[in-house]
DOBA-615303 format. One line per 8 residues: for each residue x, y, z of N, C-alpha, C. Coordinates in pm, 1 decimal. Layout:
X,Y,Z,X,Y,Z,X,Y,Z ~ ... .
This chain:
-8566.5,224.6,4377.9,-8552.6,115.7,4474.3,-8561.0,-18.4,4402.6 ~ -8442.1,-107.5,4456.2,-8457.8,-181.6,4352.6,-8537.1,-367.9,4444.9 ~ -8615.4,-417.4,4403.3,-8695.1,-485.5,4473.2,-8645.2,-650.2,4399.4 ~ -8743.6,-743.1,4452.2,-8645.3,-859.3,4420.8,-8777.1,-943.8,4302.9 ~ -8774.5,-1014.8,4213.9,-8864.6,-1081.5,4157.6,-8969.0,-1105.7,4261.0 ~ -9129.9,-1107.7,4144.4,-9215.0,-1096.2,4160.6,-9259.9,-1227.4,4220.3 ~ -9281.8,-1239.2,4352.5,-9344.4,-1419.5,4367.8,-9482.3,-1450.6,4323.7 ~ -9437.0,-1566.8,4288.6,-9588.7,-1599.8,4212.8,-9667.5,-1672.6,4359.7 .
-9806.6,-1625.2,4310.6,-9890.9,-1744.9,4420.2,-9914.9,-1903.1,4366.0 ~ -9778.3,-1955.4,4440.6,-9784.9,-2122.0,4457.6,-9921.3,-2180.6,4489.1 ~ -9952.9,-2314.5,4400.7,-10051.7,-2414.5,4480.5,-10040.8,-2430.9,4601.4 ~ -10162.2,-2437.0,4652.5,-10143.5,-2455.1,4821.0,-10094.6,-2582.0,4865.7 ~ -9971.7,-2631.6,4833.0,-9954.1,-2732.2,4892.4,-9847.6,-2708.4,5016.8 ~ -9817.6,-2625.4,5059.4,-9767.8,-2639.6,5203.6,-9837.7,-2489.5,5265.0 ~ -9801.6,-2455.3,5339.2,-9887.8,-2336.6,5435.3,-9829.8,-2209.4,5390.0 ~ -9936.2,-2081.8,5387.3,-9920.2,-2018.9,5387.3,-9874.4,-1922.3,5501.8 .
-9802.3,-1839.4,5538.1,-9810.4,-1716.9,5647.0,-9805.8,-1572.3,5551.0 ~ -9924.1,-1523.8,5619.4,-9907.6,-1384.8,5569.1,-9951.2,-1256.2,5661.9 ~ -9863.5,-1230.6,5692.9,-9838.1,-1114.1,5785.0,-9977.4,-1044.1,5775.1 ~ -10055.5,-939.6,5826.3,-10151.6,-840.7,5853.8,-10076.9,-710.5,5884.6 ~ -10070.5,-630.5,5780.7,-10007.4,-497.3,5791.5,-10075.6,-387.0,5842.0 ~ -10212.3,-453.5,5921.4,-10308.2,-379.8,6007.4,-10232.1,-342.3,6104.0 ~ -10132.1,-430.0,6134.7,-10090.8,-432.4,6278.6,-9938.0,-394.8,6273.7 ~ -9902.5,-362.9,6163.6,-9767.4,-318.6,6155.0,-9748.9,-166.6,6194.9 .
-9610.2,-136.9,6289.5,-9573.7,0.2,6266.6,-9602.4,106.4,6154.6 ~ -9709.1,196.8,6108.5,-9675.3,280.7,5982.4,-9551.4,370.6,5926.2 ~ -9492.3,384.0,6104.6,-9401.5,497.2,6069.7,-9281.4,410.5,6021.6 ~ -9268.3,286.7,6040.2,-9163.4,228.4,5968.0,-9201.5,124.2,5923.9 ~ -9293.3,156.3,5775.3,-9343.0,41.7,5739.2,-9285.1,-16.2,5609.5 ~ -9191.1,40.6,5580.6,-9073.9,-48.9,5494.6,-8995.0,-135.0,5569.6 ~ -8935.2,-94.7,5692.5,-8842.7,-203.1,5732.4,-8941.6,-284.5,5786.8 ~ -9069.3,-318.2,5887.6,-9166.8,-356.8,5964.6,-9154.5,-493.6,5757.8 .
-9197.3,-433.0,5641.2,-9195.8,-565.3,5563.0,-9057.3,-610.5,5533.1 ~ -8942.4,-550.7,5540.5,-8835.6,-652.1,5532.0,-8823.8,-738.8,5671.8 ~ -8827.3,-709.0,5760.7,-8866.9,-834.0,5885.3,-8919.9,-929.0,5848.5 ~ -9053.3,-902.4,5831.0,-9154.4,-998.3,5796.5,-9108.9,-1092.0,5657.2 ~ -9015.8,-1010.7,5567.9,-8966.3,-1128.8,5436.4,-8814.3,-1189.2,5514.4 ~ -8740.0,-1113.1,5632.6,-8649.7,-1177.7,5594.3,-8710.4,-1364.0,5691.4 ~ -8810.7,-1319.4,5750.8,-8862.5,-1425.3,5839.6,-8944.9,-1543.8,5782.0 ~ -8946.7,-1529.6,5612.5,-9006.4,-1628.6,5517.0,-9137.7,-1593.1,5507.9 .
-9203.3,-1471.9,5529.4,-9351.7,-1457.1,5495.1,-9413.2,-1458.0,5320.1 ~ -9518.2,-1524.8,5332.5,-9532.8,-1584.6,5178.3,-9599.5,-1457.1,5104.2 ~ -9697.9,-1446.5,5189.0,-9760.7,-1305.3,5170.7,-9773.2,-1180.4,5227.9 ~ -9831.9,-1119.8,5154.3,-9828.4,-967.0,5229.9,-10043.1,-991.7,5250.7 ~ -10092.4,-946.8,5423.5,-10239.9,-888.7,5404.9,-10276.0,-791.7,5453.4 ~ -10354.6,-733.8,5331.8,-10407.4,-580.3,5357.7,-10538.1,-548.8,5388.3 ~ -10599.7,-529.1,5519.1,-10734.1,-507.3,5543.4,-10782.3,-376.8,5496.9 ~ -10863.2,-378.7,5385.2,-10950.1,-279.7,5352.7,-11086.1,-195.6,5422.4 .
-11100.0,-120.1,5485.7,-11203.9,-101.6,5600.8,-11278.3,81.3,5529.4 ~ -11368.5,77.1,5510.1,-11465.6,156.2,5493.7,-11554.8,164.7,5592.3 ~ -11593.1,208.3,5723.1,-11621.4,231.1,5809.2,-11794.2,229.7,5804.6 ~ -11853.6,134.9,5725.2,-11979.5,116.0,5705.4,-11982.1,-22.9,5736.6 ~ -11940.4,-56.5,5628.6,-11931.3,-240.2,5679.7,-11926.8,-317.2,5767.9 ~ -11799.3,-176.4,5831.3,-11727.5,-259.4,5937.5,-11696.3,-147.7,6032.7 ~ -11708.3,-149.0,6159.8,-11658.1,16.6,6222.4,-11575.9,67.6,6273.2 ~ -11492.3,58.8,6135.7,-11344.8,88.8,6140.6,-11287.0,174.1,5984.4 .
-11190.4,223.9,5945.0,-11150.8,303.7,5848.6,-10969.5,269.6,5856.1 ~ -10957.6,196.8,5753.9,-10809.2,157.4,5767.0,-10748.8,234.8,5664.4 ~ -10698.7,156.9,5507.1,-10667.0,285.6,5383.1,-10678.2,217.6,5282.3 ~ -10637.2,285.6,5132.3,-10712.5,229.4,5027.4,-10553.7,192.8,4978.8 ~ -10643.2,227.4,4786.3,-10511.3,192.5,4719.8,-10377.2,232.7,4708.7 ~ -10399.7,357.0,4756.8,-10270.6,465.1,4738.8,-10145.3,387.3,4831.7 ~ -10234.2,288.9,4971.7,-10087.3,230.4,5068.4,-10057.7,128.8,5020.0 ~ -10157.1,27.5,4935.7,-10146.4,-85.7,4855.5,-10054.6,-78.2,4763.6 .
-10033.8,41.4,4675.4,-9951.4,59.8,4594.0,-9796.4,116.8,4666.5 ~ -9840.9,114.9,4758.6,-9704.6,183.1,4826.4,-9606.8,65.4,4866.9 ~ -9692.8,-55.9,4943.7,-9656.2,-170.2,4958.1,-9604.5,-223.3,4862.5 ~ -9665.8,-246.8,4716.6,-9620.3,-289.4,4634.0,-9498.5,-203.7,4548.5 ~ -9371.6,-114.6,4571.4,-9332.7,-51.7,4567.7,-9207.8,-69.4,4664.6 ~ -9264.8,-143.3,4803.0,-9139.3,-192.9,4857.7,-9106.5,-352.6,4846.7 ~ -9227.8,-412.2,4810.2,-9236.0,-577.7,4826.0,-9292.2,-625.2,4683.1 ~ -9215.8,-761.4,4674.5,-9285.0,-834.7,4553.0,-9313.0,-979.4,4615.6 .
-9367.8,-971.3,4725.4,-9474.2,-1077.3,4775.6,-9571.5,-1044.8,4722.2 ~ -9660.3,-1188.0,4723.1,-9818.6,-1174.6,4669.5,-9868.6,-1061.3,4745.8 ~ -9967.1,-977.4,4694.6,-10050.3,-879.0,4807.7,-10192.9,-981.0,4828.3 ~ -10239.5,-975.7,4942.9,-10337.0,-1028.1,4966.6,-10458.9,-921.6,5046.2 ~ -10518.6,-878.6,4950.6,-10634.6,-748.4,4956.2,-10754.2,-818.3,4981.4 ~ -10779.9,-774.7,5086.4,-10908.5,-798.8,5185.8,-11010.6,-674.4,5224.9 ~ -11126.1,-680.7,5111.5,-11207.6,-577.8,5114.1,-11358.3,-566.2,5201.0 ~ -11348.1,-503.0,5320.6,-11428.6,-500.1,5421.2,-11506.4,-359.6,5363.4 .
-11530.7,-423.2,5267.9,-11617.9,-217.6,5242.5,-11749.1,-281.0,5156.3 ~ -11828.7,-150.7,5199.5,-11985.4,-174.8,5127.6,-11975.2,-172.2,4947.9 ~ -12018.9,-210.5,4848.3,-12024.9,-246.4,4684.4,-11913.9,-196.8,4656.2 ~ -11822.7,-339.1,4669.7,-11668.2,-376.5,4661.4,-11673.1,-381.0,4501.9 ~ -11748.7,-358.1,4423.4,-11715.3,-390.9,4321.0,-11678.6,-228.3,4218.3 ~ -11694.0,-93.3,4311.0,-11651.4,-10.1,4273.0,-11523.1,-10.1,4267.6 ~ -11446.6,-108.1,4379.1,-11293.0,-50.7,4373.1,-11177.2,-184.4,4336.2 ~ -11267.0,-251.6,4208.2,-11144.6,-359.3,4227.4,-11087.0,-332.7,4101.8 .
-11102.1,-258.9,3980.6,-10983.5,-208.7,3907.8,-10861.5,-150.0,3991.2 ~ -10933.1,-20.1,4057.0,-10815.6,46.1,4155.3,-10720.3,-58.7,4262.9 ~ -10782.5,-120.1,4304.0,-10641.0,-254.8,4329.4,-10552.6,-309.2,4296.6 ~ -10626.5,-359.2,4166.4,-10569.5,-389.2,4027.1,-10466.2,-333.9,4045.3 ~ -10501.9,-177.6,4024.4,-10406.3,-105.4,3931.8,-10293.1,-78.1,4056.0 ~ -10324.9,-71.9,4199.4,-10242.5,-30.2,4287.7,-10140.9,-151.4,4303.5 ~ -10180.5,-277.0,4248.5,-10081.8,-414.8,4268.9,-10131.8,-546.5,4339.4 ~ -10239.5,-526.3,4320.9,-10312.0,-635.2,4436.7,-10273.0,-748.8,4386.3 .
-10256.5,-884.3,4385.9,-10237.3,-1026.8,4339.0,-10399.4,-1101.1,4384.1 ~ -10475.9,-1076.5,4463.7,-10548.9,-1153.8,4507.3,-10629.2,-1059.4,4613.1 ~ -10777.7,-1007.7,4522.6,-10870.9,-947.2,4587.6,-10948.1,-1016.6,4679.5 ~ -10990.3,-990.7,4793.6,-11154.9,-1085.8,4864.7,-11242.6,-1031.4,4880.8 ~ -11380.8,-1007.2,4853.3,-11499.7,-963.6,4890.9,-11549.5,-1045.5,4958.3 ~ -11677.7,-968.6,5044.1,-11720.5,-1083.3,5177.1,-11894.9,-1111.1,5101.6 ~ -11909.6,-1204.9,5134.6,-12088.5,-1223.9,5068.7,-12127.1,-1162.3,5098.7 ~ -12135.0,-1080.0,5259.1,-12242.7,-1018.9,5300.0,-12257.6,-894.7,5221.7 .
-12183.1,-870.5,5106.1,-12182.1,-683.6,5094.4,-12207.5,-745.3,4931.6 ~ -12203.3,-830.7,4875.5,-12233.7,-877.7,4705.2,-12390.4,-965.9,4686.7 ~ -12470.1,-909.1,4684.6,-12587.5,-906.1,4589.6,-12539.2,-989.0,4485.7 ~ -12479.3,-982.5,4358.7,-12445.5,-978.9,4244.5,-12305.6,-1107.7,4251.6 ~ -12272.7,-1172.1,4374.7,-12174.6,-1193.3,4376.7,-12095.4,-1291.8,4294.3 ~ -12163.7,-1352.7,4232.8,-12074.6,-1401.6,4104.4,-11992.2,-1335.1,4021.3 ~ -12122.3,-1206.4,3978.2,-12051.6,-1127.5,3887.7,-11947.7,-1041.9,3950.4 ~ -11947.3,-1035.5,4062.7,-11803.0,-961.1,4124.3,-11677.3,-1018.2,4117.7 .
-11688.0,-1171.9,4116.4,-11602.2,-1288.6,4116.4,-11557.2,-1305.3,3976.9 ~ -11660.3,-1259.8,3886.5,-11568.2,-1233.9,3779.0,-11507.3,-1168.4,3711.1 ~ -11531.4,-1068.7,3744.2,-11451.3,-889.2,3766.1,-11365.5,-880.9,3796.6 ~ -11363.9,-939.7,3913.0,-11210.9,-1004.8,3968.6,-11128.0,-1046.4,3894.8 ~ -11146.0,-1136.9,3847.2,-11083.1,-1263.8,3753.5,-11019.6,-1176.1,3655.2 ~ -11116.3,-1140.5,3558.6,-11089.4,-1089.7,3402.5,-10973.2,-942.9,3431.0 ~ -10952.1,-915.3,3562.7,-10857.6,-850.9,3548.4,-10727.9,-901.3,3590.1 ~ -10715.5,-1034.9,3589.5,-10640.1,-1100.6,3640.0,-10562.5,-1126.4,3771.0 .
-10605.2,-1098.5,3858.1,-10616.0,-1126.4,4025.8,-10716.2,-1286.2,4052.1 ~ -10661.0,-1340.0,4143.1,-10680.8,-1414.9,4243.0,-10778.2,-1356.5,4332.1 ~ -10951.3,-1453.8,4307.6,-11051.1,-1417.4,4364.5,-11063.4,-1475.3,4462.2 ~ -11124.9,-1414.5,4570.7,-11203.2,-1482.5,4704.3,-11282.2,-1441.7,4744.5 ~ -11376.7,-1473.9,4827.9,-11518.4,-1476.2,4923.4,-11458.9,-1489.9,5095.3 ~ -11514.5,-1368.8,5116.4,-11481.1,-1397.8,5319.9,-11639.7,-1396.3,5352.6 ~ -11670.7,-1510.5,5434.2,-11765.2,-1500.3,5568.6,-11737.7,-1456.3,5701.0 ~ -11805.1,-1344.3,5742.9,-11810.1,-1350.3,5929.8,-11845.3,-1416.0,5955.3 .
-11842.6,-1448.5,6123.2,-11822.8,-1572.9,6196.3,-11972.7,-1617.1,6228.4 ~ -12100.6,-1496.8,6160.6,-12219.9,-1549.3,6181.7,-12281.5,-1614.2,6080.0 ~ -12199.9,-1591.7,5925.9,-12237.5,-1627.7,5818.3,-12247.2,-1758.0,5792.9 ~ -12347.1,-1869.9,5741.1,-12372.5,-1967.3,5744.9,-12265.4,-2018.0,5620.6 ~ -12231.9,-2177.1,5666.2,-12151.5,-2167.4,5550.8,-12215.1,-2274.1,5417.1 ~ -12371.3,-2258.8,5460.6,-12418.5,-2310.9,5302.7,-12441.7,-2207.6,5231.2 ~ -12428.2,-2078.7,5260.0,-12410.8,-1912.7,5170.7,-12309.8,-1930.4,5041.3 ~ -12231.1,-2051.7,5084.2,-12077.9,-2086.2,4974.9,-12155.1,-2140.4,4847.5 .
-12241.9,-2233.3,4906.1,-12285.6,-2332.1,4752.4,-12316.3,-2342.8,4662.6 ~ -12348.9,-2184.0,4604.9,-12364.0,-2126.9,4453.5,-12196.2,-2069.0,4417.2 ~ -12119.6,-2057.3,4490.9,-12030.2,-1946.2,4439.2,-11872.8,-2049.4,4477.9 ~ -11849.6,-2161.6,4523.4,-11796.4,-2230.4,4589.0,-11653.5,-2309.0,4482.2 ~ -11723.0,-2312.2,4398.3,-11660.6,-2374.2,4251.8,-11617.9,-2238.2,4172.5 ~ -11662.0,-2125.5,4223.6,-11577.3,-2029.0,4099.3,-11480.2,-1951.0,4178.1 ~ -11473.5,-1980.8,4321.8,-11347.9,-1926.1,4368.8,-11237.2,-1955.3,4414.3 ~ -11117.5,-1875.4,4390.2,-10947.6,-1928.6,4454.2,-10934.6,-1935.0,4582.1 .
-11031.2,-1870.9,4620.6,-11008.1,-1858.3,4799.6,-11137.9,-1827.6,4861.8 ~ -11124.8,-1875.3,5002.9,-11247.5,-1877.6,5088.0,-11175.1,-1818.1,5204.9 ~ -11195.5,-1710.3,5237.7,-11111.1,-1645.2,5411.0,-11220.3,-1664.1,5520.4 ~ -11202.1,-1743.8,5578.5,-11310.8,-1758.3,5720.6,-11248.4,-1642.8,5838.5 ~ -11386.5,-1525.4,5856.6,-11345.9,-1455.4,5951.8,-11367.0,-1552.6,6139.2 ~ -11234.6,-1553.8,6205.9,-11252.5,-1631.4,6286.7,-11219.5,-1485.1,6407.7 ~ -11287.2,-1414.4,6390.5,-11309.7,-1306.0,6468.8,-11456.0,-1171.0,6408.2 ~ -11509.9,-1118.3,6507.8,-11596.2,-999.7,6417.6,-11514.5,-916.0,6367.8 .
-11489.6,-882.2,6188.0,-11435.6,-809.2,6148.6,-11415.8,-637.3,6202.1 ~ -11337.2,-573.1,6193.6,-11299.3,-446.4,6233.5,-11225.8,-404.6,6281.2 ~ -11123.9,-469.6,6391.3,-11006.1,-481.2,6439.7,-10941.0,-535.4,6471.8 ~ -10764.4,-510.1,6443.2,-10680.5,-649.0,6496.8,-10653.6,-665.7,6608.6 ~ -10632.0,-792.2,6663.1,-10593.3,-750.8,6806.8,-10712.8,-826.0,6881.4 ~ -10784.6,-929.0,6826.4,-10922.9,-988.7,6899.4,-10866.4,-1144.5,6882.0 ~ -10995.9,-1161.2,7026.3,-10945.6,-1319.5,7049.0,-10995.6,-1403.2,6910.4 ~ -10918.1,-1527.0,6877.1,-11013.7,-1624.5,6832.7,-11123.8,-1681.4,6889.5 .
-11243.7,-1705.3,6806.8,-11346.6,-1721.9,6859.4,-11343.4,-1939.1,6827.3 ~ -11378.7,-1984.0,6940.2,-11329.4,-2127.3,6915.4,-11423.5,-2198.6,6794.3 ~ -11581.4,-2132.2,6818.5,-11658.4,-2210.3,6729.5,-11627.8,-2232.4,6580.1 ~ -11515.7,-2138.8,6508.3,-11484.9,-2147.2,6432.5,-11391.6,-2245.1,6384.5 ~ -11338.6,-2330.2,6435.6,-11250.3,-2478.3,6367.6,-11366.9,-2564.7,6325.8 ~ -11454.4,-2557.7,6385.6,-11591.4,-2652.1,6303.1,-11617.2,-2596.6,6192.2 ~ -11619.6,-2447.0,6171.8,-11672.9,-2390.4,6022.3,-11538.3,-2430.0,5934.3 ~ -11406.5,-2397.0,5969.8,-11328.6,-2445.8,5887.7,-11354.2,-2554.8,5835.6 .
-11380.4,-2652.7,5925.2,-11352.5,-2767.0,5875.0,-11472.2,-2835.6,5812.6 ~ -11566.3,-2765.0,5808.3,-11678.3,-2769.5,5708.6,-11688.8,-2725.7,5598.3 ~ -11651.7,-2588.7,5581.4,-11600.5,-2516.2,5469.7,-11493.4,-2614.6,5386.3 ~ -11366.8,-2679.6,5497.3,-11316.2,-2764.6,5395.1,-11341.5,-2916.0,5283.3 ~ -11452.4,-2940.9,5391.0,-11523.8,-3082.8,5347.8,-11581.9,-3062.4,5201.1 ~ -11658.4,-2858.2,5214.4,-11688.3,-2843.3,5110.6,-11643.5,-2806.3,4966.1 ~ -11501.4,-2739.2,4983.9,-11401.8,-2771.9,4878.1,-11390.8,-2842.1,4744.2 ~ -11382.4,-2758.2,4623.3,-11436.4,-2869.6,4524.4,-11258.3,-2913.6,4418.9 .
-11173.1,-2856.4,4495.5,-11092.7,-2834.3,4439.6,-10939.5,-2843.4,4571.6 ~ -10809.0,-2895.4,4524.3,-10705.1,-2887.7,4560.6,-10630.7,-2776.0,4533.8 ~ -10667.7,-2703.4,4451.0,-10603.3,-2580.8,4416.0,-10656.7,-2417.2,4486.5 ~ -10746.5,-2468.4,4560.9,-10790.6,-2362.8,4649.6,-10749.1,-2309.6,4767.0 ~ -10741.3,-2209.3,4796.0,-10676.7,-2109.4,4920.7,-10797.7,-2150.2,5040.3 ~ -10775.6,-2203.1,5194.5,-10871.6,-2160.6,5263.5,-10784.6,-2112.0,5392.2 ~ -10841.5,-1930.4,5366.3,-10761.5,-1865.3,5470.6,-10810.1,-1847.1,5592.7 ~ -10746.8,-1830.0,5727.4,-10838.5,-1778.4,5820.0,-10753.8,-1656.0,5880.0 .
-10876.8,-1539.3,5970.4,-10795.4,-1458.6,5972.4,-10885.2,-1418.1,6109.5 ~ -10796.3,-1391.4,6219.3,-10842.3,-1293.8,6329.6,-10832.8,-1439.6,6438.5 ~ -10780.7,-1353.6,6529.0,-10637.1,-1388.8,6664.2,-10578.4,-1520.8,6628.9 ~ -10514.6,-1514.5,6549.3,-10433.5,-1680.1,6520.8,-10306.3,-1613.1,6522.2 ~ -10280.6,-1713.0,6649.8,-10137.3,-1727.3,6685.4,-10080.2,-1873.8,6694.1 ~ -9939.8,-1841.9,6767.4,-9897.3,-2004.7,6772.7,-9981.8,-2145.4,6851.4 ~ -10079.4,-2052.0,6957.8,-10169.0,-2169.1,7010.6,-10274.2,-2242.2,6924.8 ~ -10313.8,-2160.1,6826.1,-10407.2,-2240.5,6750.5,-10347.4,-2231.4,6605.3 .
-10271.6,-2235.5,6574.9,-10183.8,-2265.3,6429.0,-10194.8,-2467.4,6394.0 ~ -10172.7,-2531.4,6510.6,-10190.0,-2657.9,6461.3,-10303.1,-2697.0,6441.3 ~ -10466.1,-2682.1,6542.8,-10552.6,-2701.3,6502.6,-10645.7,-2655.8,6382.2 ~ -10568.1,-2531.6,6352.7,-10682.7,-2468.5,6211.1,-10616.1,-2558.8,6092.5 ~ -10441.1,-2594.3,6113.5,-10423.3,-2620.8,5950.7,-10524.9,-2801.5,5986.0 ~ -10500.0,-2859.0,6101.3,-10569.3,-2961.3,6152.9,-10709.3,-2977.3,6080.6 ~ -10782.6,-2851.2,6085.9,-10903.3,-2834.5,6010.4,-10933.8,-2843.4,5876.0 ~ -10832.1,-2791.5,5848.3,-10799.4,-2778.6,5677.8,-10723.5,-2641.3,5591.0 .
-10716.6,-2549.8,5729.1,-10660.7,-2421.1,5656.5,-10540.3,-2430.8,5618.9 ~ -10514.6,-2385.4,5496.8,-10401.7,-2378.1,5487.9,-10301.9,-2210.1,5413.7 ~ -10355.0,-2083.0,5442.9,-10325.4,-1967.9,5488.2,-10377.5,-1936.1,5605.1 ~ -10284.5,-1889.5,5607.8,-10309.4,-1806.0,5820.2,-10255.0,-1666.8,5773.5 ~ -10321.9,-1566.0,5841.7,-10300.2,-1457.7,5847.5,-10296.0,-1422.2,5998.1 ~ -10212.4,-1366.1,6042.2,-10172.0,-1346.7,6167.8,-10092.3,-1178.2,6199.4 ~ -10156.1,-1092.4,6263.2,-10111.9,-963.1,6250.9,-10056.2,-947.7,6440.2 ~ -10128.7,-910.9,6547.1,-10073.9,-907.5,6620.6,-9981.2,-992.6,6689.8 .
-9998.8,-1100.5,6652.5,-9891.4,-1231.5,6717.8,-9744.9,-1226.3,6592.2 ~ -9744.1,-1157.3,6515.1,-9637.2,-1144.0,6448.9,-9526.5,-979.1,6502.4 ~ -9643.1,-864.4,6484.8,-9615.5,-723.4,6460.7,-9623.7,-676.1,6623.4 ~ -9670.1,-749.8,6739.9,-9653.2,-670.0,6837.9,-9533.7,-757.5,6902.7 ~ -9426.8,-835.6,6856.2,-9311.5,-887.1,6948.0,-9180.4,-818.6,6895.2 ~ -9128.6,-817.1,6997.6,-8981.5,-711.4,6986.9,-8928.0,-793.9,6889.8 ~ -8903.2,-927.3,6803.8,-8865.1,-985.4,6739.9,-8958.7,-1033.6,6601.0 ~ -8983.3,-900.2,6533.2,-9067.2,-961.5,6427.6,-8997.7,-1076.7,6311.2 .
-8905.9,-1082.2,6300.7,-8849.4,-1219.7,6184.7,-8874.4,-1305.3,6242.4 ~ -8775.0,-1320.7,6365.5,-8850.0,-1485.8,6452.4,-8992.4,-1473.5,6466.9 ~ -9079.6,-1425.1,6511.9,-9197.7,-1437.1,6519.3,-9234.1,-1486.7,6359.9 ~ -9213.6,-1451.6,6329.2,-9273.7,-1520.8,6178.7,-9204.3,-1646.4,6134.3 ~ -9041.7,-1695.6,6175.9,-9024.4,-1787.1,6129.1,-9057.4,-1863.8,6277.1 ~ -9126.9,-1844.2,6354.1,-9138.1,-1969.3,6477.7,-9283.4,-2014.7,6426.9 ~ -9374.6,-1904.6,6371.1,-9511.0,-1967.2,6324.7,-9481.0,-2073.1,6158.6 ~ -9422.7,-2050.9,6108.5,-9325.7,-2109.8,5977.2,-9304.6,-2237.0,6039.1 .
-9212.6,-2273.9,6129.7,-9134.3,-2389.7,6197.6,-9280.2,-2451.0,6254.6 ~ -9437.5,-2398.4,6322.2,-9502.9,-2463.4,6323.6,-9560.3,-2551.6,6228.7 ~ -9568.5,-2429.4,6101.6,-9653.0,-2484.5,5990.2,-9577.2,-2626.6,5942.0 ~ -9449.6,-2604.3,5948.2,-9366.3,-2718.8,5870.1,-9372.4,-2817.1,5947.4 ~ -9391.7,-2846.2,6093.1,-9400.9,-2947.9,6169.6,-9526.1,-3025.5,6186.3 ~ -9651.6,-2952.1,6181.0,-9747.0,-3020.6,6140.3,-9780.0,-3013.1,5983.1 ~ -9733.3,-3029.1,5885.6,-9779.8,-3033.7,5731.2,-9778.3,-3184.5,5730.4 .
């Protein structure tokens, strides 16, 4: 199969969209990502779920690598599992571009952040929506990305929770860097797409407001046509 050059992950200077393949069809989950690319999606995101963390069980590397096999979008690997630091070679190796571990599950979490790194992936840190966000201020400066969960992790398909545009936009104040990712992820659709980038986000991950409309390309390029209208 022959696939198209590898995209690199651009500076964040205009918005990201990256699909949630939580919420995609499996049984047709090759064409379900040509939709989503022919509709301009920047990235590909993959929720990782180990059913401890979080109480849910999604899949590992074996679909990661499968993804990467039909797509050469960034992968954007989002690890909801208890001592994430057993499985981030195997990402690695399955194609990941850009791992996230959440604080709550790293003890050690620097040194996970640099585990990350030295295998050359794009690191990040996710908080749930109870996690304080002075938890950032040791680890804040050594990472590419910050994913604010703006839902309780475990399934797609949940409302946004509103209190969260204040954490964004605190999280962004705290920012030590222009070259940083701040993603948010869980129920962002087109109603709140202007206020989060408003906040400061600038990846959105968006799975059911993309993957449950009879028109998945437009759905992705109408959230696109938002991003570009407020940038």
């Amino acid at each position: 199969m022959k696939t198209n050059p590898k995209s690199e992950i651009r500076n964040p200077k205009s918005i990201v969209v990256a699909p949630s393949l939580l919420s995609a069809d499996f049984r047709n989950l090759e064409e379900q990502i040509r939709f989503v690319e022919k509709g301009g999606a920047d990235w590909l995101h993959l929720d990782i779920m180990d059913g401890h963390f979080v109480p849910n069980i999604t899949f590992g590397p074996m679909l990661v690598k499968t993804v990467r096999s039909i797509s050469q979008l960034p992968l954007d690997t989002h690890l909801m599992v208890e001592k994430p630091e057993r499985f981030i070679e195997a990402f690695k190796q399955a194609g990941s571009d850009i791992l996230t571990v959440h604080i709550e599950t790293c003890p050690h979490l620097h040194r996970t952040i640099q585990q990350i790194k030295s295998l050359g992936m794009k690191a990040g840190v996710s908080l749930n929506p109870s996690t304080p966000t002075h938890s950032l201020d040791e680890i804040i400066e050594d990472v590419d990305l910050i994913l604010v969960m703006t839902v309780n992790p475990g399934f797609g398909g949940q409302k946004f929770i509103p209190s969260m545009l204040k954490k964004v936009e605190e999280i962004r104040s705290m920012m030590t860097s222009a070259e940083q990712f701040l993603e948010v992820d869980g129920g962002v659709d087109v109603t709140i797409v202007a206020e989060l980038m408003k906040a400061g986000a600038n990846v959105l991950v968006a799975g059911k407001a993309i993957f449950s409309q009879k028109d998945i390309t437009r759905a992705v390029k109408i959230l696109k046509n938002i991003t570009s209208k407020n940038t």
